[in-house]
C-alpha positions in Angstrom: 0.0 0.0 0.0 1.4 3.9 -0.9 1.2 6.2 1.9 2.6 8.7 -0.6 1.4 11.0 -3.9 4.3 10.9 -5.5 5.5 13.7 -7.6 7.2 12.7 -11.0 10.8 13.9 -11.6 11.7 15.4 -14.9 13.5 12.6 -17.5 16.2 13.0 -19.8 17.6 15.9 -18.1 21.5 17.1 -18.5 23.1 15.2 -16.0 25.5 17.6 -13.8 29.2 16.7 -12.8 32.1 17.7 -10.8 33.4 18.3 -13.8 30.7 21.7 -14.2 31.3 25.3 -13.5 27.5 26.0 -11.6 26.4 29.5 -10.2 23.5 28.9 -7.9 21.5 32.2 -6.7 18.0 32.8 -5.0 15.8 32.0 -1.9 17.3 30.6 1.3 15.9 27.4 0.1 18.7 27.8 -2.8 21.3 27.6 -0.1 19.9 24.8 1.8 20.9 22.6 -1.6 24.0 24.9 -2.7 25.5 23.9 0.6 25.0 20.5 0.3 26.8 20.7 -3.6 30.0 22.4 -1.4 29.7 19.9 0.8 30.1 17.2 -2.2 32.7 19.4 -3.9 31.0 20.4 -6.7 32.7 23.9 -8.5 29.9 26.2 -7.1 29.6 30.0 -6.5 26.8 30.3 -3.9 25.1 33.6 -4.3 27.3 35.8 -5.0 24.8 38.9 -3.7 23.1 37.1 -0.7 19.9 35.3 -0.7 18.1 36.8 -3.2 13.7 36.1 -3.5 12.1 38.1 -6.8 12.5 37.4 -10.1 13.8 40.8 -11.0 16.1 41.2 -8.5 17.9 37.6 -9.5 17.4 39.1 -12.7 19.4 42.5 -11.7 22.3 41.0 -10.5 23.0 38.8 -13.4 23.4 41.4 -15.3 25.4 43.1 -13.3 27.8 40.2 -13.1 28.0 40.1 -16.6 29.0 43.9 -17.2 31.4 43.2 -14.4 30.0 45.7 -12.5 32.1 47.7 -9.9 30.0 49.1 -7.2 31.0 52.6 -5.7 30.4 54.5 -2.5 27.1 56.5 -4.0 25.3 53.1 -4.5 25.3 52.6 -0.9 23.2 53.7 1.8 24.1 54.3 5.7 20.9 53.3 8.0 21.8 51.9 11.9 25.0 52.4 12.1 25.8 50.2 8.6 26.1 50.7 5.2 23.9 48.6 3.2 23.4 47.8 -0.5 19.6 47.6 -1.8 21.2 45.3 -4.6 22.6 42.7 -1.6 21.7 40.9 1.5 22.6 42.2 4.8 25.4 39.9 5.2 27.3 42.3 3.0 26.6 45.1 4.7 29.0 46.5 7.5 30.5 49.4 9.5 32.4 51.6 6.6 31.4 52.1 3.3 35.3 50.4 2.3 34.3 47.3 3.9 30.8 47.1 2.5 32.3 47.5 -1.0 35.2 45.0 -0.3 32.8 42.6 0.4 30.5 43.4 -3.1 33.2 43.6 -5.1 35.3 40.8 -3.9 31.9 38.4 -4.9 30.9 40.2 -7.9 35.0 39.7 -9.4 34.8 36.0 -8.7 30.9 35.6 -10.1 32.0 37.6 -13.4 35.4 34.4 -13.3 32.7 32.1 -13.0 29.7 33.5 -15.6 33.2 33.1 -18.4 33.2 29.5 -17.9 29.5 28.5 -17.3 27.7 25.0 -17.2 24.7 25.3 -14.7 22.8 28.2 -14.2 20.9 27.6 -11.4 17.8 29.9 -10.0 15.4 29.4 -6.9 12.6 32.0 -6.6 10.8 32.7 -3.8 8.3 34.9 -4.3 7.0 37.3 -7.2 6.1 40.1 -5.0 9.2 42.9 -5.1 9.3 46.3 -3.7 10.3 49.6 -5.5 11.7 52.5 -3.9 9.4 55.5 -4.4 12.4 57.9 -5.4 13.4 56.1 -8.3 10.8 53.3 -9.2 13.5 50.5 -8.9 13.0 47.1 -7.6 15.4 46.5 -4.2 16.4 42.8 -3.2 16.8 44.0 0.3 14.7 46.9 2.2 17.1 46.4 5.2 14.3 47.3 7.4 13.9 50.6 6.1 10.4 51.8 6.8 7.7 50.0 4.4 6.4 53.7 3.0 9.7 53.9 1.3 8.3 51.0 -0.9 5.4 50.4 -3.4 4.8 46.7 -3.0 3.4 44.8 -6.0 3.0 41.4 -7.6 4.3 41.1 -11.0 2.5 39.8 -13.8 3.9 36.2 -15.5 4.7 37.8 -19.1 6.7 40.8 -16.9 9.0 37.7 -15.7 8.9 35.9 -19.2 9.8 39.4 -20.9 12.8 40.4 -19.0 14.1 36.3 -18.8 13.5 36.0 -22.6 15.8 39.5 -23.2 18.7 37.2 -20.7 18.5 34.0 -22.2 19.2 35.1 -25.3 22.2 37.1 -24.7 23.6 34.3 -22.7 23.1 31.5 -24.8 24.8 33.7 -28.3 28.0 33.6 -25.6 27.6 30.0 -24.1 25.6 27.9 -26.2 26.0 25.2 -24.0 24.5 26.7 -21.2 21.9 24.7 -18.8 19.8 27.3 -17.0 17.9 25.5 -14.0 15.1 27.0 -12.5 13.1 26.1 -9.2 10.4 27.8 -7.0 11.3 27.5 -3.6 8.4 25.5 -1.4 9.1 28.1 1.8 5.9 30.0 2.1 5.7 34.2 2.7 3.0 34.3 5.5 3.7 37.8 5.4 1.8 38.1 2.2 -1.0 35.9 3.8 -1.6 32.3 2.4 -3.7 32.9 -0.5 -1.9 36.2 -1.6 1.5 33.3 -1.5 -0.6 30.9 -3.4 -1.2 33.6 -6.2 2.9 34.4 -6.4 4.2 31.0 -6.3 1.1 30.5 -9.3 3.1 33.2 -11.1 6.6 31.8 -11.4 5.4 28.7 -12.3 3.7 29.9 -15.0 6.3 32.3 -15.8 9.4 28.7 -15.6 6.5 27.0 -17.8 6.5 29.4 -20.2 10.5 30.2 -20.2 10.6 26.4 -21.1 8.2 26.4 -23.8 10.2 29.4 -25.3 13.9 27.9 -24.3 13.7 23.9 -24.7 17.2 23.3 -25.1 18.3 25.8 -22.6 15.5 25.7 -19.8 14.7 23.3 -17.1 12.6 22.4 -14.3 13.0 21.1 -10.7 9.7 20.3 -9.1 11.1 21.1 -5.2 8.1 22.7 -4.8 5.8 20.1 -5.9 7.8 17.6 -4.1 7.4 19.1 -0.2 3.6 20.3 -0.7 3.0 16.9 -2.0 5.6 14.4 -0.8 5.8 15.6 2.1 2.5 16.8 3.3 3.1 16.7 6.9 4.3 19.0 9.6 7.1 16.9 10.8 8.6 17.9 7.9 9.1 21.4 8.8 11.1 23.8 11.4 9.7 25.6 13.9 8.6 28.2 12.1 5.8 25.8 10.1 7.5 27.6 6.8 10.7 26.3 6.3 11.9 23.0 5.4 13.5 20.7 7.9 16.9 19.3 7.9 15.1 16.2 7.3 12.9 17.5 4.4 16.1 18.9 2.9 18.3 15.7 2.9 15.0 14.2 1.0 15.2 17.2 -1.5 18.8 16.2 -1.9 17.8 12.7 -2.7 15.5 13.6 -5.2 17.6 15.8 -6.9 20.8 13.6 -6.6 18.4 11.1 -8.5 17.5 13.6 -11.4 20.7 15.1 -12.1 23.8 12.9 -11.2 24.9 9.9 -12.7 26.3 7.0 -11.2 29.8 8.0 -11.7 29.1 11.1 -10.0 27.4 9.6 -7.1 30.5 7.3 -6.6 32.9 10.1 -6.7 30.3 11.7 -3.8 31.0 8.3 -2.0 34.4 8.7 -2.1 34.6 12.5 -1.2 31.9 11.1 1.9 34.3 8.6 2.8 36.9 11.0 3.6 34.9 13.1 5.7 33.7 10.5 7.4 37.6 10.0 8.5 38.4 13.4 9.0 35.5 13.6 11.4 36.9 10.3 13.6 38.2 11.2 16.8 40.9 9.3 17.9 41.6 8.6 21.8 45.3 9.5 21.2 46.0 12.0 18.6 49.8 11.6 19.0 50.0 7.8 18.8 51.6 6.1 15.8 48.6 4.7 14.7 46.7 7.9 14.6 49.1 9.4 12.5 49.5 6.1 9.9 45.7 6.8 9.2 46.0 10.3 8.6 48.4 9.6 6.5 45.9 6.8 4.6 43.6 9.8 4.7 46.1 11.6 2.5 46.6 9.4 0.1 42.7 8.7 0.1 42.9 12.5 -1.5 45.4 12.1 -3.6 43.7 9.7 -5.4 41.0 11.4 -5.7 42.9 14.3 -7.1 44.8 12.6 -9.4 41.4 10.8 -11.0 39.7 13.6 -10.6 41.6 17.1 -10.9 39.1 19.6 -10.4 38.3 18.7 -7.0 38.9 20.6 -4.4 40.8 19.4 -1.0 42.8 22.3 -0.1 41.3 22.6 3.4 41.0 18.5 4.1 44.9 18.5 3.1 45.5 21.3 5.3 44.1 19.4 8.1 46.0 16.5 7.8 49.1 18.0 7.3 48.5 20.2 10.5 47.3 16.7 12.4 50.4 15.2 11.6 53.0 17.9 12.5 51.4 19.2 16.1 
């Protein structure tokens, strides 16, 4: 008997390597699996401006990556003691307008390294409601807890999205042919905009993916994480506290599901491997100084030079680092 409505994954979809250059930006759900592809060593840049949730926002900084955009002192704003960037989450923000744009510009360089060599572009939105500042009529990824009557707040309309994506698309693909561009809607819901006003904007960027797809077979895909935790896992227990987020637990199933789409065997044996490790790195041995200790850290080192020598775009820098440093006390 099936306790479950399951929710069919997409066939015949690119696989993706270790092999692939993949920028990942969006919704905190987007960082929830962009973690997990660090954690498996996949060549990643992890949202490069912060967690990002409109279309047009994701939209904005794209094409700011791809003009290589600097970011100067005027483009900043001081509010409680920080200077913030409506472009960027707060995490960028800091004490001194230097430091805010070191941090900027230091993650918009290595995005613009990583855009020249692109294989996965991969997009999470989380809602199609944006505010625009009143001044100027543009659309801010952050308000930074300015005061809401700085804003207009409205829903966009699904050919607004299409539009503006269509414009993108095709300026990336005439550079990168090759290019995979993966969208998702993230399943975290905005009680703020109440739950039938959410309803209506999650409706929109699924129409507006739908669409993009129609328009963009070759380039355009879909992953139902969406579909998957309304309908998979239509339970409580699957989220935090909060009732909005997913769990760790409803994560790691995400993963699964997603591991199942998109990577081949191969790749999930290399993921063994990297786990395997990990799982050594983590042992902790009753006498760190004993010969034995420091025979299997230097197993473990080996371990990654395999690795590296099979596969040379992995990255072990910091697991190599912590063996040598084990060994030599």
């Amino acid at each position: 008997m099936n306790f479950q409505t399951s929710v069919e994954l997409p066939a015949g979809l690119p696989p993706v390597s270790h092999a692939d250059h993949i920028l990942l930006m969006g919704s905190c759900f987007a960082e929830n699996i962009g973690a997990l592809l660090v954690d498996a060593k996949f060549r990643l840049n992890l949202n490069p401006f912060g967690i990002l949730y409109n279309p047009l926002s994701i939209l904005s900084a794209l094409r700011e990556i791809e003009m290589k955009k600097e970011y100067t002192e005027k483009e900043l704003f001081a509010y409680r003691g920080l200077w913030h960037s409506p472009m960027h989450h707060g995490s960028f923000s800091a004490s001194t307008p230097e430091k805010t744009l070191q941090n900027i510009n230091d993650r918009l360089q290595q995005a613009f390294q990583t855009m020249q060599q692109l294989d996965w572009l991969m997009l999470t939105f989380g809602t199609a409601y944006v505010y625009e500042q009143k001044e100027t009529g543009k659309v801010v990824a952050n308000c930074h807890k300015l005061p809401e009557n700085n804003f207009n707040r409205r829903l966009l309309l699904a050919d607004e999205i299409v539009d503006e994506y269509s414009s993108l698309i095709i300026s990336l693909a005439a550079r990168n042919p090759n290019l995979k561009i993966l969208f998702t809607v993230s399943p975290i819901r905005h009680i703020r905009d109440g739950m039938h006003a959410n309803q209506l904007s999650k409706s929109t960027l699924l129409l507006a993916i739908d669409r993009l797809q129609q328009l963009f077979p070759q380039h355009v895909f879909y992953f139902p994480s969406y579909e998957i935790v309304l309908d998979e896992l239509r339970d409580y227990r699957f989220y935090a506290d909060d009732m909005l987020h997913p769990s760790p637990l409803a994560v790691r199933y995400l993963w699964g599901r997603f591991s199942e789409t998109f990577f081949s065997a191969d790749t999930k044996q290399i993921m063994a491997e990297i786990e395997d490790v990990r799982r050594d790195l983590d042992h902790k041995p009753f006498h760190p100084g004993s010969e034995a200790y420091q025979r299997f850290l230097g197993q473990i080192v080996l371990k990654i030079e395999r690795l590296i020598g099979k596969y040379p775009y992995l990255d072990f820098q910091k697991e190599t680092e912590l063996c040598h440093m084990r060994l030599n006390p």
